[in-house]
DRENRO-272622 format. One record per residue (C-alpha): residue number from 0; x, z, y; residue in three letters. Coordinates in nm, 2 decimals, padded with zeros to 4 digits. Each point is the difference from the previous one (the first is absolute). Layout:
<rec nr="NUM" X="X" Z="Z" Y="Y" rest="ALA"/>
...
# end
This chain:
<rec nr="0" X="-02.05" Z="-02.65" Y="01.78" rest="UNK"/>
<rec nr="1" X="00.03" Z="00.32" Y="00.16" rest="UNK"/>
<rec nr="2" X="-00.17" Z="00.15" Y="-00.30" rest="UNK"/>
<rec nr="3" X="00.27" Z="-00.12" Y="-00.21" rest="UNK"/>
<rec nr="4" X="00.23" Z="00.13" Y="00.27" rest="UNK"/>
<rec nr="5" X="-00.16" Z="00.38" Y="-00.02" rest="UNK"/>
<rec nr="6" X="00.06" Z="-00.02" Y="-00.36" rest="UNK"/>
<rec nr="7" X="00.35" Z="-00.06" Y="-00.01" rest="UNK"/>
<rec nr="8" X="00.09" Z="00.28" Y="00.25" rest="UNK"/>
<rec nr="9" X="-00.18" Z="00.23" Y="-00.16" rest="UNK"/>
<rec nr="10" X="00.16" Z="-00.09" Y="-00.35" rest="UNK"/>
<rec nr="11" X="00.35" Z="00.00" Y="00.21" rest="UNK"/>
<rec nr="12" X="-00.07" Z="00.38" Y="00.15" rest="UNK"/>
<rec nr="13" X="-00.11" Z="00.15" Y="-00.38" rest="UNK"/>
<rec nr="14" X="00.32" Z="-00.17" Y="-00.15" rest="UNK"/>
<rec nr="15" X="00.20" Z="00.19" Y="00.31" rest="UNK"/>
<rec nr="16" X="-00.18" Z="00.32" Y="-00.07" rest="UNK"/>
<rec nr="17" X="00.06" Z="-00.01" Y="-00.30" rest="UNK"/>
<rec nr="18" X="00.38" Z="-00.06" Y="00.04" rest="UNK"/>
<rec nr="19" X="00.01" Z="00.24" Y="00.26" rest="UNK"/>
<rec nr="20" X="-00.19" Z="00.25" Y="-00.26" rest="UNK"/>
<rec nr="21" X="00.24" Z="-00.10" Y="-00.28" rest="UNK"/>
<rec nr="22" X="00.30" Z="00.13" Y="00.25" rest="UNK"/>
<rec nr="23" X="-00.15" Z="00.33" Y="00.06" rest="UNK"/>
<rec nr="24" X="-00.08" Z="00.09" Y="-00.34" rest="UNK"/>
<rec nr="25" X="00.32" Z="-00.08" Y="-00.13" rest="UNK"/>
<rec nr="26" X="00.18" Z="00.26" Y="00.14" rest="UNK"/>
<rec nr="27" X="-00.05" Z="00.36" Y="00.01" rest="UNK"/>
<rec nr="28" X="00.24" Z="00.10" Y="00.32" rest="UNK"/>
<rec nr="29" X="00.06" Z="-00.13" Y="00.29" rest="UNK"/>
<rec nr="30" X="00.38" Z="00.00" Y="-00.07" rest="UNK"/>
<rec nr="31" X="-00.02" Z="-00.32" Y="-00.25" rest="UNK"/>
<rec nr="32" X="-00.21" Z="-00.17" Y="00.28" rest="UNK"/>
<rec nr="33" X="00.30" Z="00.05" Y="00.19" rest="UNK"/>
<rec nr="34" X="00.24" Z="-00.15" Y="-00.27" rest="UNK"/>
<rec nr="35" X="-00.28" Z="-00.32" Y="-00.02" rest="UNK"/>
<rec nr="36" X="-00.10" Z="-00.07" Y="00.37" rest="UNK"/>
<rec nr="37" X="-00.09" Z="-00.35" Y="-00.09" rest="UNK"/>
<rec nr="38" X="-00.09" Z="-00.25" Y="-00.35" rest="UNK"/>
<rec nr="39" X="-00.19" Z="-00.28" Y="-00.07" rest="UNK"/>
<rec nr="40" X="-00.29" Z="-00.06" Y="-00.29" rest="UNK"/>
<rec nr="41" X="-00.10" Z="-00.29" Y="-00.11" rest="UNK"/>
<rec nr="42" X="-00.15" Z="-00.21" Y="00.31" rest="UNK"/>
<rec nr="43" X="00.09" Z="00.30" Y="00.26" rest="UNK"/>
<rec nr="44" X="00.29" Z="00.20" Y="00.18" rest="UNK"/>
<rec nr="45" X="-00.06" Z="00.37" Y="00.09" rest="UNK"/>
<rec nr="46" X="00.24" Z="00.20" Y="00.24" rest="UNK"/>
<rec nr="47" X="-00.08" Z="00.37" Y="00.06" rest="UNK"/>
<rec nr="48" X="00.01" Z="00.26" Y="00.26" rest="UNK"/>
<rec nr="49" X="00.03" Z="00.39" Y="-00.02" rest="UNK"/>
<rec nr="50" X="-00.05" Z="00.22" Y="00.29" rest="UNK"/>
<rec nr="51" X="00.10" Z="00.34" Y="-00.12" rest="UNK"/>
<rec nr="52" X="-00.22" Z="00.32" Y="00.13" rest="UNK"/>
<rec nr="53" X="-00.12" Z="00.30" Y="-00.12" rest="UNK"/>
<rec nr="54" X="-00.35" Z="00.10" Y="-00.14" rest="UNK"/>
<rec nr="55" X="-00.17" Z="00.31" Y="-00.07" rest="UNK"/>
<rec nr="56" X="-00.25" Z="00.04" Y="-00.27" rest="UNK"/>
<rec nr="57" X="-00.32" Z="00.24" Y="00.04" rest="UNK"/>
<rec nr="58" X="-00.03" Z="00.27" Y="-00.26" rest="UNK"/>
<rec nr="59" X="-00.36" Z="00.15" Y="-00.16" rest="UNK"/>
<rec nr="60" X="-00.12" Z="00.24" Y="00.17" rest="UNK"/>
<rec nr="61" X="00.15" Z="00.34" Y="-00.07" rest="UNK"/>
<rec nr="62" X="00.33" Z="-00.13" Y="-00.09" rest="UNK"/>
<rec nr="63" X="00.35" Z="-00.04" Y="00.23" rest="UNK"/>
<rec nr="64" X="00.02" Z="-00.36" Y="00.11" rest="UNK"/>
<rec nr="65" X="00.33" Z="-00.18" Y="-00.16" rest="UNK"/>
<rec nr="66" X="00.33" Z="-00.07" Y="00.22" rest="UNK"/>
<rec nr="67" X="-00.01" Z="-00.35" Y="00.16" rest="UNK"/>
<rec nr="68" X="00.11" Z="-00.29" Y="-00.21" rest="UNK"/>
<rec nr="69" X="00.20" Z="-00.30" Y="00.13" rest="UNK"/>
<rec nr="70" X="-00.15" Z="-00.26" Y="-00.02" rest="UNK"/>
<rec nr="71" X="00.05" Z="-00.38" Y="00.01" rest="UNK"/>
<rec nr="72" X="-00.29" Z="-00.25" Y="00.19" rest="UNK"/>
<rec nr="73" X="00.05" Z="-00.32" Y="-00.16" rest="UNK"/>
<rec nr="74" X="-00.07" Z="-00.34" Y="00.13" rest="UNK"/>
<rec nr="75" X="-00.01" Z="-00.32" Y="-00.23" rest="UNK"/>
<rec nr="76" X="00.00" Z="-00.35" Y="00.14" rest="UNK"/>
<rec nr="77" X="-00.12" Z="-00.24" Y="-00.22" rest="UNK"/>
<rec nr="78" X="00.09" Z="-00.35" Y="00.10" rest="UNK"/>
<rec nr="79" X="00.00" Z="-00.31" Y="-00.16" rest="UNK"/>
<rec nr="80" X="00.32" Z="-00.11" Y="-00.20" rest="UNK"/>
<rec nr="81" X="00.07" Z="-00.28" Y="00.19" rest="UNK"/>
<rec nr="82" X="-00.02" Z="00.15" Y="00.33" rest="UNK"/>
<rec nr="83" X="-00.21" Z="00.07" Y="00.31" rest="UNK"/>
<rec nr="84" X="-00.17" Z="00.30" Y="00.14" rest="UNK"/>
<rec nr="85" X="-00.17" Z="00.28" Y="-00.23" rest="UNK"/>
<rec nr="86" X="-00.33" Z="-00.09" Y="-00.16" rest="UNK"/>
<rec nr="87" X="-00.03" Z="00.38" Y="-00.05" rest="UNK"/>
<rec nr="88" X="00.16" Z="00.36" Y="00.10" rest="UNK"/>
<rec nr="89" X="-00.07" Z="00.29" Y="-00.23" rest="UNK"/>
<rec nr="90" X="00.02" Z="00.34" Y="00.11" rest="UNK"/>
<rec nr="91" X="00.06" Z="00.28" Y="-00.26" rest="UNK"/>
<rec nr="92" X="00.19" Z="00.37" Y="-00.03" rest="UNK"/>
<rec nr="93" X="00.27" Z="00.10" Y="-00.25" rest="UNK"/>
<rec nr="94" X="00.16" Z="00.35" Y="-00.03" rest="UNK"/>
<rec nr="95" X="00.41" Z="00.03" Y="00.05" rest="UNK"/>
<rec nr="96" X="00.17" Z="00.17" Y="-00.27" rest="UNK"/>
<rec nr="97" X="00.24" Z="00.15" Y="00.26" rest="UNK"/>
<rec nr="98" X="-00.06" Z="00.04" Y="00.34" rest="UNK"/>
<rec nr="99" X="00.16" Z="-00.27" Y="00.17" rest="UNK"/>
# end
């Protein structure tokens, strides 16, 4: 039983990942995260969080480093669609067009 158990949370957290995955990919700035904070697919709901900040990229050697970038740190919750607490929370970075 708790075999059987293991196995369906395990399929639950690859379907989240992959949801959460799915959200990350299918934008290229944080901007239309912003426009989108939340969805659903299929069996799940999403909602997202953006913590703007700034990152600063390392250069090769010889070579001026760039100007920080605004950045966006981005935090999916994957939960299922008919409620409850998040089966998973997926962390991931997307640049700003704009500073914000």
């Amino acid at each position: 039983g708790q075999s059987s158990r293991n196995a369906v949370t395990v399929q639950e957290r690859v379907e989240a990942a992959m949801v959460a995955r799915s959200v990350l990919a299918g934008v290229l700035y944080a901007e239309e995260l912003a426009n989108q904070s939340e969805g659903k697919a299929g069996a799940w709901r999403w909602r997202v969080q953006l913590q703007p900040s700034m990152a600063q990229w390392g250069a090769p050697p010889g070579r001026p480093s760039p100007q920080p970038q605004a950045v966006a740190r981005v935090t999916v919750d994957v939960m299922r669609a008919d409620g409850g607490e998040p089966v998973l929370v997926w962390t991931g970075w997307k640049p700003y067009r704009a500073a914000p």
